[in-house]
C-alpha positions as CSV (number, residue, x, y, z in Angstrom):
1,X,85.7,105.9,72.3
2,X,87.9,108.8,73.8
3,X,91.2,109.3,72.4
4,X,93.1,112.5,73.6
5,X,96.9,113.4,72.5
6,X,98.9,114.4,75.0
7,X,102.4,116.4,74.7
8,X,104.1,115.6,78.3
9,X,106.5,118.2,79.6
10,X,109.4,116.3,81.4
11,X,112.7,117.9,83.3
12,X,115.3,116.4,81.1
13,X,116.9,114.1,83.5
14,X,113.7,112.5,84.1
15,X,112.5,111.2,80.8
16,X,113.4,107.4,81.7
17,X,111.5,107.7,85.3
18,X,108.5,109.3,83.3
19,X,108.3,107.1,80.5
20,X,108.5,104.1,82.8
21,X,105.8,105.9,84.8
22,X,103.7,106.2,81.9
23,X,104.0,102.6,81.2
24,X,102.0,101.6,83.9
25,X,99.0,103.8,83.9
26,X,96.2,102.0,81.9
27,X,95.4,104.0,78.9
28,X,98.4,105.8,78.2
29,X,100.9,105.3,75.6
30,X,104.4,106.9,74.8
31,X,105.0,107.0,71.3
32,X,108.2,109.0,71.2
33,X,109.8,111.9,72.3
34,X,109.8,115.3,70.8
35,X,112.5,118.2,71.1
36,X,113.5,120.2,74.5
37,X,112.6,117.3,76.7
38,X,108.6,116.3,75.6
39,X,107.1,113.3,75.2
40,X,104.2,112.0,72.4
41,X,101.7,110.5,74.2
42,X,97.8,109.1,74.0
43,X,95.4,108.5,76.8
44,X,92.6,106.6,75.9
45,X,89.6,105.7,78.2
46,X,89.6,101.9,79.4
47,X,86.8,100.0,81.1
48,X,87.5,101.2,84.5
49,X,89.0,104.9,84.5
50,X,89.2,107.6,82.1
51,X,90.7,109.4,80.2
52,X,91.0,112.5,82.3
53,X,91.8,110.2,85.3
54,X,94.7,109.2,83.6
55,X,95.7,112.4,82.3
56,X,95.9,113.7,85.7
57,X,98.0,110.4,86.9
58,X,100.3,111.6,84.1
59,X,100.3,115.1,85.9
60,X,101.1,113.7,89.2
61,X,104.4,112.1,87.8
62,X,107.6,113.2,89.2
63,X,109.4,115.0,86.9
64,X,106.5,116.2,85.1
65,X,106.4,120.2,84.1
66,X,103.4,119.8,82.1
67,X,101.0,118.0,80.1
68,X,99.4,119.6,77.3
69,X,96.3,118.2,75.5
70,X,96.7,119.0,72.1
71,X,93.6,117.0,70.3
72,X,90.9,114.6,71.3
73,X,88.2,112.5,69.4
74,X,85.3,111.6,71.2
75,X,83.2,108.7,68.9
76,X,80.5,106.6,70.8
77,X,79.5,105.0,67.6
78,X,83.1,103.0,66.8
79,X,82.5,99.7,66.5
80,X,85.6,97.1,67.5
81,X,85.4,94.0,66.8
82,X,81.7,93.9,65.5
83,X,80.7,95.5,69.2
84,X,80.3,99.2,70.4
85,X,83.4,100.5,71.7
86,X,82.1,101.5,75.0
87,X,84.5,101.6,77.8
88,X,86.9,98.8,75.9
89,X,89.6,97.3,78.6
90,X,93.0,98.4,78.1
């Protein structure tokens, strides 16, 4: 399991377009917004990209400055559901 958390830099009168963008890439979550214009995010790996895919279709966003991993957690022992988390669809 591969859990990064992301702090997304976003031109202010974009924050809609990004978080809507952000919606629909697998993996990543929005899970509130910060001061001057940022974003709390998590990318996660999913059964068919990962993590640093995502975080680089996050990049790619218009109206995206910046984002900033600021912690990860790598674990390929968690166990969800009784089974291995290994590359668990998002």
């Amino acid at each position: 399991m591969n859990v990064c958390g992301v702090l997304v830099h976003v031109r202010p009168d974009s924050l809609e377009a990004v978080e809507s963008g952000l919606a629909k890439i697998p993996g990543v979550e929005a899970h509130g917004r910060a001061k001057g214009a940022r974003l709390i995010v998590t990318v996660e790996d999913c059964e068919n990209s990962s993590a640093v895919d995502a975080l680089a279709q996050v990049n790619a966003l218009p109206g995206v400055v910046a984002a900033a991993l600021v912690y990860q957690e790598f674990d390929p022992d968690i166990e969800v559901g009784g089974n291995i988390a290994e590359n668990q669809p998002c």
